[in-house]
C-alpha positions, 0 to 999 in steps of 0.5 A: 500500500502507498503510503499516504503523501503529507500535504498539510501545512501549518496554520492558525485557529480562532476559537470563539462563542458566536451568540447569533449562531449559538455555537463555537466556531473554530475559524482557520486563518490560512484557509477561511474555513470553518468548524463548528459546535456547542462545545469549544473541542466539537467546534475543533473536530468539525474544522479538523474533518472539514480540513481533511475533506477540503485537502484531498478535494484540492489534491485532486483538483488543482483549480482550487485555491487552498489558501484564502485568509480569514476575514480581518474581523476574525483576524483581530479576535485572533489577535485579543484570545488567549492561548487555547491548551495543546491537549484541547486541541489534540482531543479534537484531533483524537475525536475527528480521526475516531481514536476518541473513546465515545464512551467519555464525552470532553467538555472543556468549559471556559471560565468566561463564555464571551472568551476567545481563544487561538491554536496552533494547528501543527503541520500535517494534522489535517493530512 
């Protein structure tokens, strides 16, 4: 079997509690793609399949464009969150590839539901 061709790259998440829409929104800065959910790790997981999906569409059509900043709004709440933990970030990884146990549901709640928060998205995560 071939082995799998990395072609992720490195990127930046904003992380942050949208009231019009009632849910987080995990929001690439690199490719102004968008995950989402009622908890911030859910939000994480969706963006991180969505990735996936998005990279081996673009792999096999070149006319697509991969890169595509976020909007400047987004940008600046980038720039005002907090650090979002590591380990969040990999449970996210860990549910969005199936290696989380569905028997124990993460709920990582911040102290401050109007907080916002970044991530660094490491290369090759969403390859």
């Amino acid at each position: 079997m071939a082995k799998k061709k990395n072609v992720g790259f490195p990127d930046q998440v904003a992380v942050y509690h949208s009231e019009e829409d009632g849910c987080w929104i995990a929001h690439s800065l690199r490719t102004d793609q968008i995950g989402t959910g009622a908890r911030i790790v859910d939000a994480l997981a969706d963006l991180i399949r969505g990735m996936v999906a998005f990279l081996e569409l673009a792999s096999a059509d070149k006319t697509i464009n991969l890169f595509r900043d976020a909007p400047p709004e987004v940008q600046e709440i980038a720039k005002r969150s907090k650090a979002l933990p590591g380990e969040i970030f990999e449970v996210a990884h860990k549910m969005a590839t199936g290696q989380w146990p569905k028997e124990i549901e993460p709920d990582f709640k911040p102290n401050d539901e109007h907080a916002s928060f970044w991530a660094e998205v490491p290369e090759g995560v969403c390859a």
